[in-house]
mmCIF entry with sequence, helices, sheets and N, C-alpha, C, O atoms, coordinates in Angstrom:
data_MODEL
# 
_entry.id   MODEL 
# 
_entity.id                         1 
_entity.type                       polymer 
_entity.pdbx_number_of_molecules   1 
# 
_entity_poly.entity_id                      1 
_entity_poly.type                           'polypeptide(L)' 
_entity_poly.nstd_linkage                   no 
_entity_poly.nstd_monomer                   no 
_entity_poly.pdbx_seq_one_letter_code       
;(UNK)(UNK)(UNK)(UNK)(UNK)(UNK)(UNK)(UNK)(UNK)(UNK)(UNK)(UNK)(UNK)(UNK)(UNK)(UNK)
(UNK)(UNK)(UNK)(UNK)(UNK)(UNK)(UNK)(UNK)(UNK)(UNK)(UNK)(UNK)(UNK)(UNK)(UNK)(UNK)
(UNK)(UNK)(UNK)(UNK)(UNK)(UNK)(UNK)(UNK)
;
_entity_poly.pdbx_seq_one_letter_code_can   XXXXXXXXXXXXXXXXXXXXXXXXXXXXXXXXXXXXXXXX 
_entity_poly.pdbx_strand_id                 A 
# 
loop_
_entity_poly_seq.entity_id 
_entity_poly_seq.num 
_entity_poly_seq.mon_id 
_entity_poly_seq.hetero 
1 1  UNK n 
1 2  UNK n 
1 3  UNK n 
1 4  UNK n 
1 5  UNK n 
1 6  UNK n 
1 7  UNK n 
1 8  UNK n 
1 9  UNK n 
1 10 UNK n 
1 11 UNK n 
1 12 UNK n 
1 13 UNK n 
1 14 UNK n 
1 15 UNK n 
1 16 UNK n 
1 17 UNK n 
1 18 UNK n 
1 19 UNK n 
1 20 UNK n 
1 21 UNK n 
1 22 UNK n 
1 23 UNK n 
1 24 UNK n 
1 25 UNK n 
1 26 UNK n 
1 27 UNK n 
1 28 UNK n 
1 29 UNK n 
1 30 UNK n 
1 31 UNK n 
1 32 UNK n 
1 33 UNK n 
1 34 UNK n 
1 35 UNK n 
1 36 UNK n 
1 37 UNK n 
1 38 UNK n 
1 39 UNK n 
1 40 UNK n 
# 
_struct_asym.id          A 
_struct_asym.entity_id   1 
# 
loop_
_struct_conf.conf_type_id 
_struct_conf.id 
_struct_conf.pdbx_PDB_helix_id 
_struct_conf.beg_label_comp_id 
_struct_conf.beg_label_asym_id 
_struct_conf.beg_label_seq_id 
_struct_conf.pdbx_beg_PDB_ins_code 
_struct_conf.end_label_comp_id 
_struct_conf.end_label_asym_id 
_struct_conf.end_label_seq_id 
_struct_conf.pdbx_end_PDB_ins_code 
_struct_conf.beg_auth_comp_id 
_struct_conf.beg_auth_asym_id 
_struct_conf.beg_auth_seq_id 
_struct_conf.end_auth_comp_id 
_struct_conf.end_auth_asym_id 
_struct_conf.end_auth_seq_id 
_struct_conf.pdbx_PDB_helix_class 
_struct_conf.details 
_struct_conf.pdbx_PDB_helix_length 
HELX_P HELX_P1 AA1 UNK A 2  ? UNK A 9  ? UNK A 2  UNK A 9  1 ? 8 
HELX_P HELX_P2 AA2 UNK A 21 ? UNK A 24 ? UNK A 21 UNK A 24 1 ? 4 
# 
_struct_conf_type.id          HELX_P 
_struct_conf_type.criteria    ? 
_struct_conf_type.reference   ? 
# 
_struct_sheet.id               AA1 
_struct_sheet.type             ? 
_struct_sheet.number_strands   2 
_struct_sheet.details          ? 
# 
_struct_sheet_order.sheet_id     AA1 
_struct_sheet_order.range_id_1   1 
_struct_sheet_order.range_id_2   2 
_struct_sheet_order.offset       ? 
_struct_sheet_order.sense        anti-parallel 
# 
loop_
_struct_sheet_range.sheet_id 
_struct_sheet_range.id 
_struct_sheet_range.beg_label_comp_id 
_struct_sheet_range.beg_label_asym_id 
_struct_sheet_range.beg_label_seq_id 
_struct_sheet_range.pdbx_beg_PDB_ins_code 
_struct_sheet_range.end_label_comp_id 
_struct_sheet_range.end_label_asym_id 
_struct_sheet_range.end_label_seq_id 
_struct_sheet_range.pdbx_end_PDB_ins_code 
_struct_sheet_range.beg_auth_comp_id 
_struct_sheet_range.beg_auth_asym_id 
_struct_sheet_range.beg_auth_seq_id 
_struct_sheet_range.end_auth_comp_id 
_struct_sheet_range.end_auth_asym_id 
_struct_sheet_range.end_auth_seq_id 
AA1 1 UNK A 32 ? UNK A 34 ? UNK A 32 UNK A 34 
AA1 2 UNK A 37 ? UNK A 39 ? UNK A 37 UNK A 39 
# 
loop_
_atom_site.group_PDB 
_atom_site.id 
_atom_site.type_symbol 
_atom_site.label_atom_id 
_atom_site.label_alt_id 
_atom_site.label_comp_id 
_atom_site.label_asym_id 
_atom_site.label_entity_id 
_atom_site.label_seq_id 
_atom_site.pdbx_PDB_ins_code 
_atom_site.Cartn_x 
_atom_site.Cartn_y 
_atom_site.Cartn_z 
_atom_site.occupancy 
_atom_site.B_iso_or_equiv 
_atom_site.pdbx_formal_charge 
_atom_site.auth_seq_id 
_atom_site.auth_comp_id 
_atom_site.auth_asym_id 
_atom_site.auth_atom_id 
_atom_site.pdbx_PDB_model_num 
ATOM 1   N N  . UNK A 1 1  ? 117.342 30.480 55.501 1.00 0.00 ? 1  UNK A N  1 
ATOM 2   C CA . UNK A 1 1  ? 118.300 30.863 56.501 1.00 0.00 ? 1  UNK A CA 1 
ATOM 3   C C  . UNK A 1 1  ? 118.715 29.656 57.331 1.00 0.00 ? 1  UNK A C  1 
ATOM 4   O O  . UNK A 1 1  ? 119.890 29.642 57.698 1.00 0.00 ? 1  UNK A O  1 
ATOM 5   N N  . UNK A 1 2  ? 117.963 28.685 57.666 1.00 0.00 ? 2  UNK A N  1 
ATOM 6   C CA . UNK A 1 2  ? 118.121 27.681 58.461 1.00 0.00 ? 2  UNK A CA 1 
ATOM 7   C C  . UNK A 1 2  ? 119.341 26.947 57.567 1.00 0.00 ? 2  UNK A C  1 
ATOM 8   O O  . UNK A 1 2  ? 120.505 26.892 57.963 1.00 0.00 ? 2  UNK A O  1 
ATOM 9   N N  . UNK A 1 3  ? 118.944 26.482 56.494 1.00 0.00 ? 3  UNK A N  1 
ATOM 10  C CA . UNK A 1 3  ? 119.993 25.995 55.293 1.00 0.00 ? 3  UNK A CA 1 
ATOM 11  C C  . UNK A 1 3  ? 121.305 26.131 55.838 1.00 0.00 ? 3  UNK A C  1 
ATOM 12  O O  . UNK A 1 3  ? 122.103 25.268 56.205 1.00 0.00 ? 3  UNK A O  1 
ATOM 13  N N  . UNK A 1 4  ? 121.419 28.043 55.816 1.00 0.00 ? 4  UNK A N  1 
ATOM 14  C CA . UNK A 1 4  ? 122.879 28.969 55.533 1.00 0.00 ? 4  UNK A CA 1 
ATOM 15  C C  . UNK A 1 4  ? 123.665 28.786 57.381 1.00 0.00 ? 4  UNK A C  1 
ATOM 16  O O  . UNK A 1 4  ? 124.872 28.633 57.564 1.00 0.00 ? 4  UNK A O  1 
ATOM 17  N N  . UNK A 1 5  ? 122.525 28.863 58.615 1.00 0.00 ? 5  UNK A N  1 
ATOM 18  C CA . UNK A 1 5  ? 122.393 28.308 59.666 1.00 0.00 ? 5  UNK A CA 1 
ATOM 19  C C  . UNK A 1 5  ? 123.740 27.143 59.877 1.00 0.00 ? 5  UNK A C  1 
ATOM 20  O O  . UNK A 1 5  ? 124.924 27.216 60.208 1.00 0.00 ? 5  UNK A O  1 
ATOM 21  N N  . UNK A 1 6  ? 122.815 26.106 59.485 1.00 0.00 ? 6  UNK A N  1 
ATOM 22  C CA . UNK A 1 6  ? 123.317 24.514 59.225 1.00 0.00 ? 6  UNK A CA 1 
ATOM 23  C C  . UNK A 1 6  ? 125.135 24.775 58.589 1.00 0.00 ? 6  UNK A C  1 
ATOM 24  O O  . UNK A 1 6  ? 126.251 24.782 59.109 1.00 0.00 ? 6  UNK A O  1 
ATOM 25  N N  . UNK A 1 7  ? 124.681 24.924 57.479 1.00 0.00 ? 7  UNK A N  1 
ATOM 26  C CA . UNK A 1 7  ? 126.495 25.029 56.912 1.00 0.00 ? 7  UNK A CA 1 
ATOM 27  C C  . UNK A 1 7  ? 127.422 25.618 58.263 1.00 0.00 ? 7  UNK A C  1 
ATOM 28  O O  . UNK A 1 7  ? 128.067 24.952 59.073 1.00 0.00 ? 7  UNK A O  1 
ATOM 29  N N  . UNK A 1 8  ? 127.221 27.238 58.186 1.00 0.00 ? 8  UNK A N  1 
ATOM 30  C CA . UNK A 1 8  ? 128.000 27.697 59.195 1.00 0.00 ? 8  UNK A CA 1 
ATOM 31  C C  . UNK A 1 8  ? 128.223 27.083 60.179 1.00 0.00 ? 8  UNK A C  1 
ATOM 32  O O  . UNK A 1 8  ? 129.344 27.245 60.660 1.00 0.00 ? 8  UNK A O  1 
ATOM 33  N N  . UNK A 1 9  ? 127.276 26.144 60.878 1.00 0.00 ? 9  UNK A N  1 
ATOM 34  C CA . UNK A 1 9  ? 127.391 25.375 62.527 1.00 0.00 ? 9  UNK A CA 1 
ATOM 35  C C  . UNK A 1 9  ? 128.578 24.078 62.215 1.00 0.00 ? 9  UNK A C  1 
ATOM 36  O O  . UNK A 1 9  ? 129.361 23.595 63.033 1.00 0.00 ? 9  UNK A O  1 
ATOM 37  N N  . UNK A 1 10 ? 128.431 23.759 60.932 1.00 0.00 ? 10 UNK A N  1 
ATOM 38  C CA . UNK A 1 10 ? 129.735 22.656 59.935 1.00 0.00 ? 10 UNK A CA 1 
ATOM 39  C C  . UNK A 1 10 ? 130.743 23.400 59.494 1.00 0.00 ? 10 UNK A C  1 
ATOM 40  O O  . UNK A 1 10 ? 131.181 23.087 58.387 1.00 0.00 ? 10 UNK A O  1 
ATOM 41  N N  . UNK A 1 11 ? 131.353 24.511 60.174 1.00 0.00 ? 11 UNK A N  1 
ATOM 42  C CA . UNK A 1 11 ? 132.494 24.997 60.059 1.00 0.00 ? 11 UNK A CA 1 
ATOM 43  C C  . UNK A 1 11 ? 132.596 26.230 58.601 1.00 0.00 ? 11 UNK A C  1 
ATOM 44  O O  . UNK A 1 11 ? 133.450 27.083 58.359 1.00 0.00 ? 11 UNK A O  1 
ATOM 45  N N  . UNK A 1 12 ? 131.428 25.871 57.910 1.00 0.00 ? 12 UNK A N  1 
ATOM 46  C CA . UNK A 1 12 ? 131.767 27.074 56.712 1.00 0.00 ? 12 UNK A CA 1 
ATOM 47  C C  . UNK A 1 12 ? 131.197 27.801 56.466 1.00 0.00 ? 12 UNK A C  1 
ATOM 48  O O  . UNK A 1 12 ? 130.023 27.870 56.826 1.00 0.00 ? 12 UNK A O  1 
ATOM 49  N N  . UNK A 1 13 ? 131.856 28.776 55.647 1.00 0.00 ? 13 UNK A N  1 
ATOM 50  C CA . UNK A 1 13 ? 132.052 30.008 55.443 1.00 0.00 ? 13 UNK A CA 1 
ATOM 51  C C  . UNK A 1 13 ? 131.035 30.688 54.795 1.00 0.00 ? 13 UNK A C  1 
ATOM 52  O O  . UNK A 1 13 ? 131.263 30.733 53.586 1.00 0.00 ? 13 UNK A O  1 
ATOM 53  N N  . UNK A 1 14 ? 130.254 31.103 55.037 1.00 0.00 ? 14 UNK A N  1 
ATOM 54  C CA . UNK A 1 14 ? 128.869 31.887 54.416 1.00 0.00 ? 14 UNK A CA 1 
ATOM 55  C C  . UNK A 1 14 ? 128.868 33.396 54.623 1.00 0.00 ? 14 UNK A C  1 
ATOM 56  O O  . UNK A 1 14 ? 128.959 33.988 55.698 1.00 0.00 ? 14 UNK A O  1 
ATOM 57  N N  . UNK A 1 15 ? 128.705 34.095 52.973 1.00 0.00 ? 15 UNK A N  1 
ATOM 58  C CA . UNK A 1 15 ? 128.320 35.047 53.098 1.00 0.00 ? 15 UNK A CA 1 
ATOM 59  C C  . UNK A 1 15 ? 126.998 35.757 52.584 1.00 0.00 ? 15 UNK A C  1 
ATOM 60  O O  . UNK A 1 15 ? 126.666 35.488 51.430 1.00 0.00 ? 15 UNK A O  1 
ATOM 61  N N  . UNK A 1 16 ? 126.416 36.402 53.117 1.00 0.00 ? 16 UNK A N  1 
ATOM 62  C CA . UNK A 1 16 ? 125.045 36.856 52.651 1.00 0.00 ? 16 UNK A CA 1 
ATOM 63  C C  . UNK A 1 16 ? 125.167 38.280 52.595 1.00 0.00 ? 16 UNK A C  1 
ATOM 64  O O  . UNK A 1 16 ? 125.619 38.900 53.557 1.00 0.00 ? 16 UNK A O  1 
ATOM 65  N N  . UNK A 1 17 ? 124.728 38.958 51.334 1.00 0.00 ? 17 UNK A N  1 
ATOM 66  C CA . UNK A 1 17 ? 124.902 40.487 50.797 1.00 0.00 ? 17 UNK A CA 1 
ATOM 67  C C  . UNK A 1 17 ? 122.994 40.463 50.849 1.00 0.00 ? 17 UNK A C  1 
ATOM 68  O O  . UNK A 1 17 ? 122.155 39.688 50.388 1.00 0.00 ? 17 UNK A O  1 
ATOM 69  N N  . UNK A 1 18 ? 122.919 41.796 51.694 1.00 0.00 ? 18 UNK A N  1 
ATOM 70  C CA . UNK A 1 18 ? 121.350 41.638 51.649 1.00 0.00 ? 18 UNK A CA 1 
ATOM 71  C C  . UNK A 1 18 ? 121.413 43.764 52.199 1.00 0.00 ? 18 UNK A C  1 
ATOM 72  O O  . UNK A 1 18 ? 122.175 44.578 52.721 1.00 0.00 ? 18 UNK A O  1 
ATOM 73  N N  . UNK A 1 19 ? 119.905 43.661 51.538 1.00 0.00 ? 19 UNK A N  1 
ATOM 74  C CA . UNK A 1 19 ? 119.702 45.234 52.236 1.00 0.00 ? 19 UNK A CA 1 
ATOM 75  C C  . UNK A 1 19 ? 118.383 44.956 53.667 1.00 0.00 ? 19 UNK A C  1 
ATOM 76  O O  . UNK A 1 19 ? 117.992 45.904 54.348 1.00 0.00 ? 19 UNK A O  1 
ATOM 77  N N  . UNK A 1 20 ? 117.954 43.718 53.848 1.00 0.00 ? 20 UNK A N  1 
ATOM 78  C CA . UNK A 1 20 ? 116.668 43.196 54.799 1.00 0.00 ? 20 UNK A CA 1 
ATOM 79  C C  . UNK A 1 20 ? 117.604 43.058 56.119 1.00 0.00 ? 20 UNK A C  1 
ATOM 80  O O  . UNK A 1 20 ? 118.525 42.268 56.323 1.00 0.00 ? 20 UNK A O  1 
ATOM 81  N N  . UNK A 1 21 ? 117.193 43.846 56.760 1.00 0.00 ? 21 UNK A N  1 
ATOM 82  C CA . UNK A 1 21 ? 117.638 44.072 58.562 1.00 0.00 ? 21 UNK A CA 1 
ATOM 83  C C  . UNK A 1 21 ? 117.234 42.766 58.960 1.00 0.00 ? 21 UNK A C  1 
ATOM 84  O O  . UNK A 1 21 ? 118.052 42.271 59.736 1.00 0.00 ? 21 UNK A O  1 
ATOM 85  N N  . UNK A 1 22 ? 116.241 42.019 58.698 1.00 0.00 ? 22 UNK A N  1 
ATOM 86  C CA . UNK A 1 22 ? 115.993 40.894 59.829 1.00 0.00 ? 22 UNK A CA 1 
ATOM 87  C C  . UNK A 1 22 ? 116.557 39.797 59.080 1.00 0.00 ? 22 UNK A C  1 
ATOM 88  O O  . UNK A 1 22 ? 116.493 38.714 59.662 1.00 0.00 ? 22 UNK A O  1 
ATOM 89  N N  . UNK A 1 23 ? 117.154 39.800 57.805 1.00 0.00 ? 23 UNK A N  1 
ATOM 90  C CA . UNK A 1 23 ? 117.788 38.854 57.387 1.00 0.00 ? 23 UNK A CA 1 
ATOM 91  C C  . UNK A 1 23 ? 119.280 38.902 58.281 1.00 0.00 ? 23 UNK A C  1 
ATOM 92  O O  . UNK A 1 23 ? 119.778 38.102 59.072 1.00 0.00 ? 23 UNK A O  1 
ATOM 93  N N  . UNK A 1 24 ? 119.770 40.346 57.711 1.00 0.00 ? 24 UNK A N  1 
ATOM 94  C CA . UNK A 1 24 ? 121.111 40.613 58.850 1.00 0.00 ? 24 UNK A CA 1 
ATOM 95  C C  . UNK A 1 24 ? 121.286 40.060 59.752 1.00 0.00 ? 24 UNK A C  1 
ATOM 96  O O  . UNK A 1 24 ? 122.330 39.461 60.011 1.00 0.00 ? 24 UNK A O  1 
ATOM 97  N N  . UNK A 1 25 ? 119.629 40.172 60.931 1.00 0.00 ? 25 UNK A N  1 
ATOM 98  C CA . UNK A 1 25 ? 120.119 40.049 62.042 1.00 0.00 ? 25 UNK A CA 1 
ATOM 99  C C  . UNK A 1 25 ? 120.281 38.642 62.490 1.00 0.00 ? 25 UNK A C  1 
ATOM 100 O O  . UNK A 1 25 ? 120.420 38.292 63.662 1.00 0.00 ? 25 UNK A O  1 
ATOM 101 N N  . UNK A 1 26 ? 120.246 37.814 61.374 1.00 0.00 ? 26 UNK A N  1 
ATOM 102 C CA . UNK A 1 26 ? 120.334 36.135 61.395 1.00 0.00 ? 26 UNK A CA 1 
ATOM 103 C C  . UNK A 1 26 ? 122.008 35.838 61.679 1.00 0.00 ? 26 UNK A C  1 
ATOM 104 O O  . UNK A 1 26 ? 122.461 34.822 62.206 1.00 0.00 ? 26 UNK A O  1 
ATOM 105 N N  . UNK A 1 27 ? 122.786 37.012 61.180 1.00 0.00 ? 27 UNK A N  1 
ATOM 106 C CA . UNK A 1 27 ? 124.069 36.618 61.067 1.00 0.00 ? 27 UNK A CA 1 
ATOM 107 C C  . UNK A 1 27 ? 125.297 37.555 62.395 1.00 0.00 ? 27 UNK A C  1 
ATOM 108 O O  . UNK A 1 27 ? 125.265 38.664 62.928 1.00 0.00 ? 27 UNK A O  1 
ATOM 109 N N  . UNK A 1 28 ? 126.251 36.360 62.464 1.00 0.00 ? 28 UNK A N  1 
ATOM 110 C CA . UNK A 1 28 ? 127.198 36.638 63.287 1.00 0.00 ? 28 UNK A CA 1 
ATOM 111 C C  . UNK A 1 28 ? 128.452 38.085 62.832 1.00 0.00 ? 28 UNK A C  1 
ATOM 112 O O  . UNK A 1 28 ? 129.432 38.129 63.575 1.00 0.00 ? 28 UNK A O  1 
ATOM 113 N N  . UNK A 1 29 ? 128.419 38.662 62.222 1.00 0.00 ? 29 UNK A N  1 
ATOM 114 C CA . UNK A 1 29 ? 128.823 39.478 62.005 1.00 0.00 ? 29 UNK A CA 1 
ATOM 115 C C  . UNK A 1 29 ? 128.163 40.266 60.676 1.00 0.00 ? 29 UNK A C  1 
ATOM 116 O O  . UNK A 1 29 ? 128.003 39.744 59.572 1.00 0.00 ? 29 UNK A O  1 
ATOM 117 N N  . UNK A 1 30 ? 127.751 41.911 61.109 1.00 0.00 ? 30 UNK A N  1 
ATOM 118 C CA . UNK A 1 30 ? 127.699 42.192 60.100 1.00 0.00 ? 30 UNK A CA 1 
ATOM 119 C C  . UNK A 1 30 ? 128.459 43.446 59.773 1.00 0.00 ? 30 UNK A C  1 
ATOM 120 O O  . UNK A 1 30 ? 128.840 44.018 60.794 1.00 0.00 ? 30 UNK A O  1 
ATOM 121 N N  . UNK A 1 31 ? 128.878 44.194 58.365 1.00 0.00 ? 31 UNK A N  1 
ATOM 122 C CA . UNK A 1 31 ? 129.562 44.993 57.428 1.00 0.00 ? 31 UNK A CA 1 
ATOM 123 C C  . UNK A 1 31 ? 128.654 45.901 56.436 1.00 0.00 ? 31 UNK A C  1 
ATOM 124 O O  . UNK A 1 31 ? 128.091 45.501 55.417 1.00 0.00 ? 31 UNK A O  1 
ATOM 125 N N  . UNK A 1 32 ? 128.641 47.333 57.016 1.00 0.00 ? 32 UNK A N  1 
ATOM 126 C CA . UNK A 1 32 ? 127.765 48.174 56.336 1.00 0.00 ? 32 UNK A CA 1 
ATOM 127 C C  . UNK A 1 32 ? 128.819 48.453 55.201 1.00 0.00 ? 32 UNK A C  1 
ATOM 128 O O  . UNK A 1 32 ? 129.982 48.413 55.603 1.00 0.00 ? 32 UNK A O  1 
ATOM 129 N N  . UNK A 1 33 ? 128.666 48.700 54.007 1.00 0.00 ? 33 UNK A N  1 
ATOM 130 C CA . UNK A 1 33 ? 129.051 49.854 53.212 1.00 0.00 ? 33 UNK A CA 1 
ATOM 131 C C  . UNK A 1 33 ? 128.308 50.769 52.907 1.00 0.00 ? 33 UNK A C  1 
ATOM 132 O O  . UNK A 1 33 ? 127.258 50.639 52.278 1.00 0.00 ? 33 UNK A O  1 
ATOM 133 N N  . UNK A 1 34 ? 128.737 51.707 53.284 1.00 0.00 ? 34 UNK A N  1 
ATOM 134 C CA . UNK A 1 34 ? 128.294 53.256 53.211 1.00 0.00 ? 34 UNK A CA 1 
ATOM 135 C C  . UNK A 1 34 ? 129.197 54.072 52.373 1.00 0.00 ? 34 UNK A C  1 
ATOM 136 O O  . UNK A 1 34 ? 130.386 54.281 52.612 1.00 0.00 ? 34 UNK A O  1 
ATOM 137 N N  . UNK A 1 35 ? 128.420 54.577 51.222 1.00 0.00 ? 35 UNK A N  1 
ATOM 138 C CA . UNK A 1 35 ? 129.671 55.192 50.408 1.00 0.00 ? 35 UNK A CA 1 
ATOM 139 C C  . UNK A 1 35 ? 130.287 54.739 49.746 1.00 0.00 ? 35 UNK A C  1 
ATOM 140 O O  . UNK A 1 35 ? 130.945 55.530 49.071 1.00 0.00 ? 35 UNK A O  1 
ATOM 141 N N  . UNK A 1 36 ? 130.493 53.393 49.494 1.00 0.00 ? 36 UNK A N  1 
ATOM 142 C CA . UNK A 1 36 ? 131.503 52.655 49.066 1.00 0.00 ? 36 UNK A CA 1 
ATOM 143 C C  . UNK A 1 36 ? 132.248 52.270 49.637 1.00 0.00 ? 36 UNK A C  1 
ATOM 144 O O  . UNK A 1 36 ? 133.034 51.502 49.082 1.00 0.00 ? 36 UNK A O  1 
ATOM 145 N N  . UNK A 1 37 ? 132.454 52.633 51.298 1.00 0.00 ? 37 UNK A N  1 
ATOM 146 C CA . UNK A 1 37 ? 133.160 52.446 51.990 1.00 0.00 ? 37 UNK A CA 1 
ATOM 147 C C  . UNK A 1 37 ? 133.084 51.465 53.006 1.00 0.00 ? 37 UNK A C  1 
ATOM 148 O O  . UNK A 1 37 ? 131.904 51.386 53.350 1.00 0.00 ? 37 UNK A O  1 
ATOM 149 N N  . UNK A 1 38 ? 133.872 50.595 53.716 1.00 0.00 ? 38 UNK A N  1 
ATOM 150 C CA . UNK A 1 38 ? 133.017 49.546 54.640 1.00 0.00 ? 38 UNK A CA 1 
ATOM 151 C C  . UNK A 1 38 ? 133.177 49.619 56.672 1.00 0.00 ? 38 UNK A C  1 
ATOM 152 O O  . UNK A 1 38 ? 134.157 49.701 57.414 1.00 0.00 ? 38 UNK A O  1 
ATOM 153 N N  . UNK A 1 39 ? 132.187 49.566 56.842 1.00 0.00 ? 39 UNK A N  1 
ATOM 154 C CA . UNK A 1 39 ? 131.887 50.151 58.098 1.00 0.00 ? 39 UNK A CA 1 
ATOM 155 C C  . UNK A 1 39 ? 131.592 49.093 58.850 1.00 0.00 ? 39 UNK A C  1 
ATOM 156 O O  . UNK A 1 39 ? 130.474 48.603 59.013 1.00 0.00 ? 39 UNK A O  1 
ATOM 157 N N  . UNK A 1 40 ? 133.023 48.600 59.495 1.00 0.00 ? 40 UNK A N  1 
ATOM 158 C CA . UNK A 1 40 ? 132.509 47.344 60.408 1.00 0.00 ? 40 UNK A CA 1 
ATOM 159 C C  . UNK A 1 40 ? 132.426 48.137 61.578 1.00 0.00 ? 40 UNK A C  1 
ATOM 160 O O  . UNK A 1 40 ? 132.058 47.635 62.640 1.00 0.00 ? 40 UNK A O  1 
# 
């Protein structure tokens, strides 16, 4: 995470697909899909 951290603080674009809540909560925005559907 520190890695994915680093990039983002250098301007880019990282995305992380995860089902781990405390990974989530590492990131600046997150996007449930529920259903297939997406639940910002």
């Amino acid at each position: 995470m520190d890695i994915f951290t680093e990039l983002n603080n250098e301007g880019k674009t990282v995305i992380i697909v995860t089902h781990d809540e405390q990974v989530a909560k590492c990131c600046n925005k997150i996007i449930h899909v529920v259903d297939g559907e997406l639940q910002l």
